[in-house]
VOPASE-893795 format. One record per residue (C-alpha): residue number from 0; residue in one letter; x, y, z negated. Coordinates in pm, 1 decimal. Example, Ala and Ser with C-alpha at 12.3 -4.5 7.8 and 13.67 -1.06 7.14 Angstrom:
2
  pos  code        px        py        pz
    0     a    1230.0    -450.0    -780.0
    1     s    1367.0    -106.0    -714.0
***
This chain:
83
  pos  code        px        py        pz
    0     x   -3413.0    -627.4     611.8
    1     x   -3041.9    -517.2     705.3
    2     x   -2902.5    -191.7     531.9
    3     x   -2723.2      65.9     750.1
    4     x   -2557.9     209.7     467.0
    5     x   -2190.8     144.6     474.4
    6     x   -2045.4     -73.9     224.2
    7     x   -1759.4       6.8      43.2
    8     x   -1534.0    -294.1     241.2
    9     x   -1631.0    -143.8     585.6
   10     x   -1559.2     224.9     522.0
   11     x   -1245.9     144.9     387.4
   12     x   -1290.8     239.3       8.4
   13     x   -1194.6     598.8     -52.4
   14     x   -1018.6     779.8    -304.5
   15     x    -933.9    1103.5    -456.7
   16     x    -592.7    1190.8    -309.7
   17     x    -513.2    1355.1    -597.5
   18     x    -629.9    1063.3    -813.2
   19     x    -434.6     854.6    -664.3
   20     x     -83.1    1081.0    -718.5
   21     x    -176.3    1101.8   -1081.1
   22     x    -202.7     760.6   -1094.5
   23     x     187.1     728.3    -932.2
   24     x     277.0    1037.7   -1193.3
   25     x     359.8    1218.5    -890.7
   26     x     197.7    1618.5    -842.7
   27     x       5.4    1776.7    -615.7
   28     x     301.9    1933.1    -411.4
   29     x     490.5    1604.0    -329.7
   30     x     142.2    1468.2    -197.0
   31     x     164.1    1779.3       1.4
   32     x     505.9    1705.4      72.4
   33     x     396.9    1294.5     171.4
   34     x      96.3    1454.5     375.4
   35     x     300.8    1743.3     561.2
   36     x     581.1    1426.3     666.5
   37     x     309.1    1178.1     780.7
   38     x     365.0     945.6     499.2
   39     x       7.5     946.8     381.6
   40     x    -337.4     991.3     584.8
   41     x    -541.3    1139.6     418.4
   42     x    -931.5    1195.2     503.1
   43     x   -1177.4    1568.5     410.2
   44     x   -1470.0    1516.6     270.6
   45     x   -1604.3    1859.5     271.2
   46     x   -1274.8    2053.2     153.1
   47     x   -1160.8    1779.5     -75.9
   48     x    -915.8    1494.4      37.1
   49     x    -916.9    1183.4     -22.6
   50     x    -715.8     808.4      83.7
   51     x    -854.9     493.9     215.6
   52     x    -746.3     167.4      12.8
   53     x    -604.1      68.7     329.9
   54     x    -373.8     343.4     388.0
   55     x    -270.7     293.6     -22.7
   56     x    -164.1     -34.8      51.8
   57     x       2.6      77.3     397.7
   58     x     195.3     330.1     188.7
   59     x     274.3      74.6     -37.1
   60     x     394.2    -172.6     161.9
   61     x     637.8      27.5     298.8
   62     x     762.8     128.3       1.7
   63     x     815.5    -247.1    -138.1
   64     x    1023.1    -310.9     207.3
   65     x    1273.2     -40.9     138.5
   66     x    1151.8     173.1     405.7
   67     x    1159.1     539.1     182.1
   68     x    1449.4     443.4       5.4
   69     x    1724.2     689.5      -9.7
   70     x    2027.2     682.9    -275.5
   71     x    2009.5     933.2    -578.1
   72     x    2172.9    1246.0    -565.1
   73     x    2399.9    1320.8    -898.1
   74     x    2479.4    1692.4    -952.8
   75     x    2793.9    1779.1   -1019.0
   76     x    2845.1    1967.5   -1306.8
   77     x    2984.4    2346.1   -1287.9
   78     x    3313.5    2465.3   -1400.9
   79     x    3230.9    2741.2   -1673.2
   80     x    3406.5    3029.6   -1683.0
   81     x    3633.5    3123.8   -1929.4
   82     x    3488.6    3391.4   -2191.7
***
């Protein structure tokens, strides 16, 4: 007999969002941040969010080709005032 319930491969495979930023070492507001931009899709399951393995590899495939990078930003340091 054939089993309706979805399997894990056809629904994708889904993940805490949050989960998923700890496991970059990244917090909750830059996944708000990734969300808010359109770099992440993320899916509600009844007010909590998760990712699709898919989308995790999406995500990560564009950030292997280069596609996010952007070149660090060194502060300068201040001048301090006499005393």
């Amino acid at each position: 007999m054939k089993s309706n319930s979805p399997t894990p491969q056809s629904t994708g495979g889904l993940m805490s969002f949050y989960g998923w930023l700890a496991s970059l070492d990244k917090t909750r507001s830059t996944g708000w941040r990734w969300r808010k931009d359109g770099l992440v899709k993320t899916v509600n399951v009844f007010g909590k969010l998760y990712v699709t393995r898919e989308e995790v590899a999406r995500f990560e495939t564009r950030a292997l080709a280069g596609e996010f990078y952007r070149e660090a930003k060194t502060p300068t340091p201040r001048a301090r005032a006499a005393a």
